[in-house]
MARNU-631455 format. One record per residue (C-alpha): residue number from 1; x negated, y negated, z negated. Coordinates in pm, whole numbers, plus 50000, padded with zeros to 5 digits. Example, Ala and Ser with C-alpha at 12.3 -4.5 7.8 and 13.67 -1.06 7.14 Angstrom:
  pos   east  north     up
    1  48770  50450  49220
    2  48633  50106  49286
This chain:
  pos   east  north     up
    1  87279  92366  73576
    2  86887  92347  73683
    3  86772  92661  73707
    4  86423  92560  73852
    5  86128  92598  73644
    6  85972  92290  73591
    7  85562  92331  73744
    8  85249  92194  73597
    9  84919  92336  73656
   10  84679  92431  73325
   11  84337  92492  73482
   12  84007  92308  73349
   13  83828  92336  73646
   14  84103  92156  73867
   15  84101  91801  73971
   16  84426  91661  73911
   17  84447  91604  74279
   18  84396  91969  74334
   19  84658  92053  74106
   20  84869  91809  74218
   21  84800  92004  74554
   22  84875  92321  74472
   23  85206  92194  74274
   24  85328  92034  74589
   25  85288  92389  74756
   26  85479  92577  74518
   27  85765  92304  74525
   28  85777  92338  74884
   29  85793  92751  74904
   30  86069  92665  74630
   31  86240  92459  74880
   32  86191  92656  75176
   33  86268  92969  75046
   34  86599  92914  74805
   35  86885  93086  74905
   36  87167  92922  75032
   37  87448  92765  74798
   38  87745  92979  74788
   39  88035  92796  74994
   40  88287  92621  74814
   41  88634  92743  74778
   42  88621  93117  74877
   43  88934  93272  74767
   44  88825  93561  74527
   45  88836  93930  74660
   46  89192  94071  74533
   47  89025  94443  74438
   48  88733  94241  74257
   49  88967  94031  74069
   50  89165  94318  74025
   51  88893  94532  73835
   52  88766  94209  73634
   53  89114  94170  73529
   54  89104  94563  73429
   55  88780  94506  73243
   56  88871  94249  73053
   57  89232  94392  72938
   58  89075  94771  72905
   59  89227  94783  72550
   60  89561  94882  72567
   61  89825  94623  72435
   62  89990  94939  72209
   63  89825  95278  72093
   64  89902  95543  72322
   65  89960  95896  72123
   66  89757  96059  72355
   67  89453  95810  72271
């Protein structure tokens, strides 16, 4: 999935090589400041799966009397 916003410049004023300019700029901060991808194949923490598992099942299978 693209997450990245697609840029175009609206200003009436602006030749379209200034906008084309200032596009280029943006795309490059874009570039220069993304965060790195998140490394393939990291083996899940066992206490985080552990509470998503928890969160997910928090309804008890049977009624409890005490619930």
């Amino acid at each position: 999935m693209n997450r990245r916003p697609q840029l175009s410049i609206v200003a009436p004023g602006a030749s379209p090589e200034e906008a084309a300019a200032v596009v280029a700029a943006l795309e490059q901060f874009m570039r220069a400041t993304a965060p790195e991808p998140a490394p393939e194949g990291v083996a899940p923490n066992p206490w985080q799966q552990a509470a998503l598992n928890e969160g997910v099942a928090r309804e008890p299978a049977q009624h409890l009397p005490w619930l």
